[in-house]
C-alpha positions as CSV (number, residue, x, y, z in Angstrom):
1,X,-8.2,34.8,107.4
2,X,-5.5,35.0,104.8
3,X,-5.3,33.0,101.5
4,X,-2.6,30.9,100.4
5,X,-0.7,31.6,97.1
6,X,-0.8,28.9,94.8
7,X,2.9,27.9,93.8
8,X,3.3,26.6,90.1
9,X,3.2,23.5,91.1
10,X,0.3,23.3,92.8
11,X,-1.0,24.8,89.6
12,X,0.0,21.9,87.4
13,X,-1.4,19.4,89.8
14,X,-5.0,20.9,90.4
15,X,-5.0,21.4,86.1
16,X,-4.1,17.5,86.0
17,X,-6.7,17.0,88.9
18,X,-9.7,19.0,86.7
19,X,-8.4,17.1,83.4
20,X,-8.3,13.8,85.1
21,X,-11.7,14.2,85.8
22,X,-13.2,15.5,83.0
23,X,-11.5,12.6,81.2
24,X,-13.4,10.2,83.6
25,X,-16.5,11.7,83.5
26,X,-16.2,11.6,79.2
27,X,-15.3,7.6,79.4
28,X,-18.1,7.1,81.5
29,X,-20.2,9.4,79.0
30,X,-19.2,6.8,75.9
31,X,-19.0,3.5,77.7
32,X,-22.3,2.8,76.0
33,X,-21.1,3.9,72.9
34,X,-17.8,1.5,72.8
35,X,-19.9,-1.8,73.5
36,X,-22.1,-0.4,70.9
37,X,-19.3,-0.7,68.3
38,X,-17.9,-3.9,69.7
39,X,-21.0,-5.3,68.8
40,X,-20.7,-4.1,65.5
41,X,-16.9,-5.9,64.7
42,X,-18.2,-8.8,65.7
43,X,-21.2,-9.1,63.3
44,X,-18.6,-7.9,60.3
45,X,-16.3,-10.7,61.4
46,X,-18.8,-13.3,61.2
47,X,-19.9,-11.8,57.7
48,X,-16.7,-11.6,56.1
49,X,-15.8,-15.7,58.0
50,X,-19.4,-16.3,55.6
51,X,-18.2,-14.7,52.6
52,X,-15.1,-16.8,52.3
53,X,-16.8,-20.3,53.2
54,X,-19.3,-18.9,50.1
55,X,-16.2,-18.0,48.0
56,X,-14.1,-21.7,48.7
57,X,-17.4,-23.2,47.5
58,X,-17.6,-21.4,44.1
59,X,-13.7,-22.2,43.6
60,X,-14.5,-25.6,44.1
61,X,-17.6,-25.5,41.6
62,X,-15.8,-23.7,39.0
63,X,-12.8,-26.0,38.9
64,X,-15.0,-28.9,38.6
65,X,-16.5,-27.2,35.5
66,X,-12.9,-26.9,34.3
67,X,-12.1,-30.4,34.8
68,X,-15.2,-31.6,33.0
69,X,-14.6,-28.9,30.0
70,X,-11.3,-30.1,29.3
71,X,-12.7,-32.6,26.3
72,X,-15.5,-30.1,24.7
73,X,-18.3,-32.1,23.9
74,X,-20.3,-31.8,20.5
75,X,-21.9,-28.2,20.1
76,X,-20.0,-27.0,23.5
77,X,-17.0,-24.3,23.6
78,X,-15.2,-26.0,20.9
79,X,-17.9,-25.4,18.5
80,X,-18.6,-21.8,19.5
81,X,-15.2,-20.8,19.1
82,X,-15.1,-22.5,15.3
83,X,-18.5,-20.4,14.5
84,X,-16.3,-17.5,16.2
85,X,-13.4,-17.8,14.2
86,X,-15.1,-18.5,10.8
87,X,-17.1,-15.3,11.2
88,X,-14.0,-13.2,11.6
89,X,-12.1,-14.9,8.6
90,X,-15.2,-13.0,7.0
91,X,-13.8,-9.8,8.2
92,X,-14.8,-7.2,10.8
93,X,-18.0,-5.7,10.2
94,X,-18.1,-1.8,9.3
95,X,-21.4,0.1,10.4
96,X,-22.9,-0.3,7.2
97,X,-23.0,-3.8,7.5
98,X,-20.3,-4.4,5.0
99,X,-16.6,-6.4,6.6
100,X,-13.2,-5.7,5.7
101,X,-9.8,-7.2,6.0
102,X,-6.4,-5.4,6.8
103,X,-3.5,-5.8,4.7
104,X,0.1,-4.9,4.0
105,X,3.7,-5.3,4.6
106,X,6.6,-3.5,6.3
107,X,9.5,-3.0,4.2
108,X,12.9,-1.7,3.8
109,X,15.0,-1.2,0.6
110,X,18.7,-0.2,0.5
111,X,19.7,1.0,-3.1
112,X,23.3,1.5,-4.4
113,X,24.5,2.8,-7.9
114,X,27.9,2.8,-9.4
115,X,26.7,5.8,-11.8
116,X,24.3,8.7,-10.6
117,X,20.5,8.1,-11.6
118,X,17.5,10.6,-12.4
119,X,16.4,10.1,-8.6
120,X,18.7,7.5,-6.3
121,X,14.9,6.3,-5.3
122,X,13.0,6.4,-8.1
123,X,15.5,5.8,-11.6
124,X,13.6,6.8,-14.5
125,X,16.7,7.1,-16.2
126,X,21.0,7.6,-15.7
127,X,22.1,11.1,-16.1
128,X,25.0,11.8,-19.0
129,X,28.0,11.0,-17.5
130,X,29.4,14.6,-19.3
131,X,29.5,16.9,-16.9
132,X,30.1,19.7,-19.7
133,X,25.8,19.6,-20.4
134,X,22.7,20.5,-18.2
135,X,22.2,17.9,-15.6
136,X,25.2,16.0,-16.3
137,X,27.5,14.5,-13.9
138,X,31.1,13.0,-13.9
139,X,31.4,9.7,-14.7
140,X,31.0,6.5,-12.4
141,X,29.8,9.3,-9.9
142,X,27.6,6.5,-7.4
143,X,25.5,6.7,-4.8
144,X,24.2,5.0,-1.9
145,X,20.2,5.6,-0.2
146,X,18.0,3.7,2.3
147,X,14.3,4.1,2.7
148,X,11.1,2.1,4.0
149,X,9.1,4.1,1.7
150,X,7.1,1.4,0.0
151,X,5.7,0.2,3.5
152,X,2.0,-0.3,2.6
153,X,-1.1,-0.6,4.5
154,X,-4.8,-1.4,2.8
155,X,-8.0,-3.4,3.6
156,X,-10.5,-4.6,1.1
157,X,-14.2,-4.2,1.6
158,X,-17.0,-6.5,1.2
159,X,-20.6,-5.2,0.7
160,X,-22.5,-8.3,0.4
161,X,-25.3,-8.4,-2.3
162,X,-27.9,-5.7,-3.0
163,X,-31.0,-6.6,-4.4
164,X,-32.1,-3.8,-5.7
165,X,-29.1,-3.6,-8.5
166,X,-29.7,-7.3,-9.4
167,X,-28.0,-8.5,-6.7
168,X,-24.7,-7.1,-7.6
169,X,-21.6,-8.0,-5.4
170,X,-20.4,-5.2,-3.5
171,X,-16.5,-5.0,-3.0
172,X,-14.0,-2.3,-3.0
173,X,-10.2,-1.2,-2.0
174,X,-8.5,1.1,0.0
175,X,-4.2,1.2,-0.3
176,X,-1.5,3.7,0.4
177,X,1.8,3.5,1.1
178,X,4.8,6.4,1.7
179,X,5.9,6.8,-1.8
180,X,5.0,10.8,-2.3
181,X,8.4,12.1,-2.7
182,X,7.4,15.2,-4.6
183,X,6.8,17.5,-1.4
184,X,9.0,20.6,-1.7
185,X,12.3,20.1,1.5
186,X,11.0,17.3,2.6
187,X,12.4,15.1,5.4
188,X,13.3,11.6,4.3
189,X,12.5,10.6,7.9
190,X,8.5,12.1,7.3
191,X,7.4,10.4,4.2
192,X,4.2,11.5,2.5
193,X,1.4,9.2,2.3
194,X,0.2,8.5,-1.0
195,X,-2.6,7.4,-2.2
196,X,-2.6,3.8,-4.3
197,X,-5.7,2.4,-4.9
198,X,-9.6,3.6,-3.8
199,X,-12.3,2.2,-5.6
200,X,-15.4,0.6,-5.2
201,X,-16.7,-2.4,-7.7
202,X,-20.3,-3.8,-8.9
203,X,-20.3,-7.5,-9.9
204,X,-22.6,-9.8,-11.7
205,X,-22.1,-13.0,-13.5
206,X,-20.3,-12.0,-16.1
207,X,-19.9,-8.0,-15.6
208,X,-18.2,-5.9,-13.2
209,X,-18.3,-2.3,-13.0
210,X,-15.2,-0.3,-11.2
211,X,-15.5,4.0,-10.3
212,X,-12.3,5.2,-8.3
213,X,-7.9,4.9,-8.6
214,X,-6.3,2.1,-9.5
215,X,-4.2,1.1,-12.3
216,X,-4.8,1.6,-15.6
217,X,-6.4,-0.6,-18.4
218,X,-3.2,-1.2,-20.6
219,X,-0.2,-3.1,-20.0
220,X,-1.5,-5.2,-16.9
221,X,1.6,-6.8,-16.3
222,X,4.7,-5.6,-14.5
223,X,8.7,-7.1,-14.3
224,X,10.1,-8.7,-10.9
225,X,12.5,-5.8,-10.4
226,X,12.3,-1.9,-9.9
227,X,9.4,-2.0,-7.6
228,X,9.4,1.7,-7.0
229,X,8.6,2.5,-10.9
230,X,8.6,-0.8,-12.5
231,X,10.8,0.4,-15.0
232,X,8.0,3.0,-16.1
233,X,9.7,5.1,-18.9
234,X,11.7,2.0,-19.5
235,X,9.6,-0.2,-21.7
236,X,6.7,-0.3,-19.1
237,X,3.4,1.6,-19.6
238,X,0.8,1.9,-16.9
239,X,0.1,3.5,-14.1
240,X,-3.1,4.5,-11.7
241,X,-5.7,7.0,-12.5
242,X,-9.1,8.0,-11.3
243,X,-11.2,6.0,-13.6
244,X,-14.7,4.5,-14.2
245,X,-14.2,0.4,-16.2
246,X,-16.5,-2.2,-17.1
247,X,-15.1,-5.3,-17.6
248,X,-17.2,-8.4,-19.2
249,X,-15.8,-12.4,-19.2
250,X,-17.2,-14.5,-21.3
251,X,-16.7,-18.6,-21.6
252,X,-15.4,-19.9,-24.8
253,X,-14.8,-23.4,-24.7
254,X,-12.2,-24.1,-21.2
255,X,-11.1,-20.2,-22.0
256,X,-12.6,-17.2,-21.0
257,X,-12.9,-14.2,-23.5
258,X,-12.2,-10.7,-21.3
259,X,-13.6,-7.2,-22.5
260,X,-12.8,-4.2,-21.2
261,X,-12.9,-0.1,-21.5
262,X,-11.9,2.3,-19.1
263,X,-12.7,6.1,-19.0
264,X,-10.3,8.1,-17.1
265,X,-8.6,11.3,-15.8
266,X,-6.0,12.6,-18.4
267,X,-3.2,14.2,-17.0
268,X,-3.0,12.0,-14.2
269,X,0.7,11.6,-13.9
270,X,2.4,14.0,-16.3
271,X,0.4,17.2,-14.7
272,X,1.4,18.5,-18.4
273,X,0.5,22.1,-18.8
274,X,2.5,23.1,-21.4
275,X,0.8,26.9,-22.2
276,X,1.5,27.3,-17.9
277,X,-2.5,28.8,-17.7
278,X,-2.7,27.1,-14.6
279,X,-5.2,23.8,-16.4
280,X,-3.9,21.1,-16.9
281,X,-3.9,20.4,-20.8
282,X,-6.1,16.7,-20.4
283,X,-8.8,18.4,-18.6
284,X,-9.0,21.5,-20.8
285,X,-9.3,18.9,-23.8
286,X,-13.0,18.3,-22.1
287,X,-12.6,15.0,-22.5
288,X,-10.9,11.8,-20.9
289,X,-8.7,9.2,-21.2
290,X,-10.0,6.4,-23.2
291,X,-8.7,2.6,-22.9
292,X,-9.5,-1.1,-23.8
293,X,-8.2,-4.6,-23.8
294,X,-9.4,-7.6,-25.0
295,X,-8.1,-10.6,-23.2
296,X,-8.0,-14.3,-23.3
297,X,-6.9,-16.8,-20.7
298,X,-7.4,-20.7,-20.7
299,X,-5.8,-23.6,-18.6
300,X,-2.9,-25.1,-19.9
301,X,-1.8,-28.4,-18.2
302,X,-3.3,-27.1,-14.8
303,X,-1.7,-23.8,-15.5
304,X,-3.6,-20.1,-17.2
305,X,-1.7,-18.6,-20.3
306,X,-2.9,-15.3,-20.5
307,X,-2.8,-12.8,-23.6
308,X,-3.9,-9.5,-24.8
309,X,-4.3,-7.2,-26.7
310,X,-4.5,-3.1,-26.0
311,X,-5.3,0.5,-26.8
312,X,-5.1,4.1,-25.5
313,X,-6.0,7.5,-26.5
314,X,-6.3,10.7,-25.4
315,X,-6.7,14.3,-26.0
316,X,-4.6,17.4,-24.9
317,X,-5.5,21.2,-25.6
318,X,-3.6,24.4,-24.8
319,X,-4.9,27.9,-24.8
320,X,-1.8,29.3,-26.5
321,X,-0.5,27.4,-29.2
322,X,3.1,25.3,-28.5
323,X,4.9,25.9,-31.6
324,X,2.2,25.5,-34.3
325,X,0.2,23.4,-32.2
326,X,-2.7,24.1,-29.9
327,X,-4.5,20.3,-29.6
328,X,-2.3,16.8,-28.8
329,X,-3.2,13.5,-28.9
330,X,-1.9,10.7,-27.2
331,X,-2.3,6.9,-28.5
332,X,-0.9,3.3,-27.6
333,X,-1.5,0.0,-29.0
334,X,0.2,-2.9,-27.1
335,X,0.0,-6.7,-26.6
336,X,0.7,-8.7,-23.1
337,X,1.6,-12.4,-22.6
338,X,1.9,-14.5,-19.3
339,X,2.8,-17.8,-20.2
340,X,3.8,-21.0,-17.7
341,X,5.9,-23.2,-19.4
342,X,5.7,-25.4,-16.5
343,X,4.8,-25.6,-12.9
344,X,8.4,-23.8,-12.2
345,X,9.0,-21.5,-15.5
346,X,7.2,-18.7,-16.9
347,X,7.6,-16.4,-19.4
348,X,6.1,-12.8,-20.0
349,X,6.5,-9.5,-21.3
350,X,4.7,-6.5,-23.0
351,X,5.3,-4.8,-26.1
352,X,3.8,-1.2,-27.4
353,X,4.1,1.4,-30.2
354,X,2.4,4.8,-29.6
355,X,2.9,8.9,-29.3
356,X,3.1,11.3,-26.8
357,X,2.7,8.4,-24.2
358,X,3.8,10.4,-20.7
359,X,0.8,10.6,-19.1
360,X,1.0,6.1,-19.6
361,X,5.0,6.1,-18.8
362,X,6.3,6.0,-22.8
363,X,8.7,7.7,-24.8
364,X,11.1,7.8,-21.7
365,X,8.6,10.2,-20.0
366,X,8.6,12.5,-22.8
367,X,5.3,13.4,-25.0
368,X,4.7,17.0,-26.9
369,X,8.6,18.5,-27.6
370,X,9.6,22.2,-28.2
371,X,8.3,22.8,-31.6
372,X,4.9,21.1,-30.9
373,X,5.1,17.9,-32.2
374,X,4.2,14.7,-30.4
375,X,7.2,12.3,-29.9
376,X,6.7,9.0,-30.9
377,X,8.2,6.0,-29.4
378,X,8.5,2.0,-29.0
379,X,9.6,0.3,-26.6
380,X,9.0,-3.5,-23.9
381,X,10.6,-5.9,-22.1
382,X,10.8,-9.7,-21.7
383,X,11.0,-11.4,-18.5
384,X,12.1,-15.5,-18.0
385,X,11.5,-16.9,-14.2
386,X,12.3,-19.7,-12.3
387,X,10.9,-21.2,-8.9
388,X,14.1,-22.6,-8.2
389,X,12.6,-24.0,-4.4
390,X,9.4,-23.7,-2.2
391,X,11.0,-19.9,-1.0
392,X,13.1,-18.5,-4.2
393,X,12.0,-17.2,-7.5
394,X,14.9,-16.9,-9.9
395,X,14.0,-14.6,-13.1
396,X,16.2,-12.5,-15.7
397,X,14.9,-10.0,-18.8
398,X,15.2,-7.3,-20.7
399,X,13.2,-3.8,-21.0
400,X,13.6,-0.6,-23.5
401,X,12.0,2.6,-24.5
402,X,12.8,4.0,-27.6
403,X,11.8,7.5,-28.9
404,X,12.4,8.4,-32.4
405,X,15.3,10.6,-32.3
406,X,13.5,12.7,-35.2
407,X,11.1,14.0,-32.4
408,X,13.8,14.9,-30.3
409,X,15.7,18.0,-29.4
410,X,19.9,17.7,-28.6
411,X,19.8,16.7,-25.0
412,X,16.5,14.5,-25.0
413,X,16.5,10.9,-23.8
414,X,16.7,8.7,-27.1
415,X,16.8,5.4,-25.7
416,X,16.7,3.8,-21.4
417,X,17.6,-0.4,-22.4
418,X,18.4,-2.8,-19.6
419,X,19.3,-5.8,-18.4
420,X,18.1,-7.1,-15.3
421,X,18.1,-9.9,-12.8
422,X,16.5,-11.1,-9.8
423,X,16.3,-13.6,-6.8
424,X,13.2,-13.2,-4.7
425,X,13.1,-15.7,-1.4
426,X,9.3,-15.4,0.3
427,X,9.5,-17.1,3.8
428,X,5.5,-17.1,4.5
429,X,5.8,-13.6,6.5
430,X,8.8,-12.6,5.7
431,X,9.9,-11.8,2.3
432,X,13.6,-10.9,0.9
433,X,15.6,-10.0,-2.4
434,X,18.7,-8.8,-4.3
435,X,17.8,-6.8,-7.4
436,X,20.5,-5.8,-9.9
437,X,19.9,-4.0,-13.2
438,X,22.3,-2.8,-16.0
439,X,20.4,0.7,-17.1
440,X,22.1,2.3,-20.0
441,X,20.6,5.7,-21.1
442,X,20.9,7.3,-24.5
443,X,20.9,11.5,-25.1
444,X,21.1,12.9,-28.9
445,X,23.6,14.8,-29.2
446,X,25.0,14.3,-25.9
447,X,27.3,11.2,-23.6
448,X,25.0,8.9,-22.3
449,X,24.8,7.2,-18.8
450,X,25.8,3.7,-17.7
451,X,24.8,2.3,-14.2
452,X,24.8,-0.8,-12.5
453,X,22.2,-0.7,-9.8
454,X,21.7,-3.2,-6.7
455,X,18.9,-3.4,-4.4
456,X,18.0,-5.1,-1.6
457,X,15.1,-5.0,0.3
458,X,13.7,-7.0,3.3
459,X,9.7,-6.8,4.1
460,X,7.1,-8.4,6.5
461,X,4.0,-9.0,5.1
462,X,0.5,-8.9,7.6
């Protein structure tokens, strides 16, 4: 008996046939399986119809706790939150234990001159308007500059007591802001930080012990205007310097009696090294900077006058002599005043003799000249203000530093004198103010420079 070809469509239906019923014998394989699973669903559906009847009910609970919140009660959330808020106006704890509190301001200052300064940033003097001599320029040559330079940031610290030191008061400070502008090409919009103030302090009753940077002893006060330099080299002396002080108050009467002596780092802002051996000429002296002050304050019609009295010295030594001279030494002796004539006016001012005073700001930054002798020099200012309103300060004064020209060489700065005013407006936060200051500067020997100087500035402080 013969066989029958399969055509290829008989093919297709016997493969459909064979899948067909492999298909039905795999559903009849997993029936049990699919019930299985139904089942399963069905418990999750009633689970999850549980979970939101248990999730309406705590809506319901928690609003009700709202609603009966809404008036705290004595000792409840509005109490907490007081206890909360007076701990942080404490400061934020450090690991030590000790708290501190954040500081500063954001600021920007726009600066024009009608006659080209030392630095268009920092003016410690005008330039000769004869452009004949070294570093002179032609005359009513101006300029204009912008920077946020003096932006500053900070937090003071506070230690609590220590028993073991008598219970002393622990505090201290930590400032900077973007004022180093002695960095070799560098960017105006990548200012240096630089470092203000970082000390630590000890306090008892009457004493107080400080060890770190900060300003120095002398000359406490400073005028409204020139914020960058504060008309150092101008009739202003001062600066900061790594330093250890102690300080002592005393009551007399309603006053208190302040006495005070500083040790510090000499050579702190002139970097003098006049021999170039590569040592500074303060540290190779082997000794440092010495100040004092003796202050008095006492209430005056609800208002503090405050006075003083001041000295610095010094020692400088070079390896190789400088003329005739191998060993400098640099004094001050100056007096301070802040007095409130009334609620709304104040005078004050500061007033100095001394020689070689650069490494304290004096004698137009000039201290030891070419032949080795140690330039001597006098100088001040005066300053009159006025709280015109609740926001704006009003004030006007005068400042100079004068070196004896017999110290100087031809070309050295004889005399920086100027006349300044200033309205200051302080909204809170926010904080705004016009500047101007008439800076003439004397050269022996040499045309001087005249510039009238305006600055503005807006800051935020935080």
């Amino acid at each position: 008996m013969g066989h029958r070809r399969l055509t290829p469509i008989g093919g297709i239906v016997a493969g459909g046939a064979l899948l067909l019923a492999g298909a039905a014998s795999a559903f009849a394989d997993e029936s049990g399986t699919a019930a299985r699973l139904l089942e399963e669903i069905e418990a999750l559906r009633r689970s999850q119809n549980d979970l939101m009847t248990k999730v309406e009910l705590q809506q319901r609970r928690i609003t009700e706790l709202e609603a009966s919140a809404a008036v705290p009660q004595e000792g409840g959330d509005a109490s907490l939150s007081k206890q909360i808020e007076d701990y942080l106006k404490g400061g934020m704890p450090t690991k030590k234990g000790s708290r501190f509190k954040f500081y500063g301001f954001l600021r920007l200052d726009a600066i024009w001159d009608d006659s080209m300064p030392s630095n268009t940033q920092t003016i410690g003097w005008v330039r000769s308007e004869d452009p004949t001599v070294p570093g002179g320029v032609s005359k009513n040559r101006g300029d204009f500059t912008m920077h946020p330079r003096l932006t500053r940031f900070g937090f003071d610290l506070d230690g609590g007591k220590l028993a073991d030191l008598g219970d002393a008061k622990v505090t201290g400070k930590l400032e900077i802001d973007f004022y180093n502008n002695g960095l070799s090409g560098q960017s105006e919009s990548r200012a240096a930080l630089r470092m203000r103030h970082a000390f630590l302090t000890l306090g008892w009753e009457k004493d107080t012990l400080l060890a770190g940077q900060t300003t120095d002893l002398i000359a406490p006060l400073w005028p409204i205007v020139n914020p960058d330099l504060v008309n150092w080299g101008a009739g202003n002396l001062g600066d900061r310097r790594a330093q250890v002080r102690w300080t002592r108050n005393e009551k007399i009467g309603n006053g208190t009696l302040t006495l005070a002596g500083m040790a510090g780092l000499t050579g702190a802002q002139d970097n003098q090294n006049l021999d170039g051996d590569g040592v500074r000429d303060g540290e190779a002296s082997g000794l440092p900077s010495l100040q004092a002050r003796i202050g008095f304050g006492a209430p005056l019609d609800g208002r503090t006058i405050e006075m003083g009295l001041w000295g610095h010295r010094a020692r400088e030594k070079t390896a190789a002599d400088v003329g005739s001279h191998g060993d400098f030494s640099s004094t001050a002796l100056g007096v301070d005043l802040h007095f409130p004539v009334t609620a709304e006016i104040y005078v004050k001012g500061e007033a100095y003799v001394g020689r070689n005073m650069d490494d304290v700001r004096g004698g137009i930054f000039q201290g030891v000249n070419a032949a080795g002798q140690e330039i001597a020099a006098q100088g001040g200012w005066l300053e009159v203000g006025f709280k015109a309103s609740k926001s704006l300060t009003l004030a006007a004064g005068f400042s100079e530093d004068n070196p004896d020209s017999g110290d100087l060489g031809v070309g050295g700065r004889d005399r920086n004198r100027i006349w300044y005013a200033a309205a200051h407006w302080n909204w809170d936060v926010i904080e705004t103010g016009v500047d101007f200051m008439h800076w003439h500067t004397q050269f022996k020997g040499q045309k001087g420079g005249l510039d009238n100087r305006v600055q503005a500035y807006i800051a935020y402080h935080f």
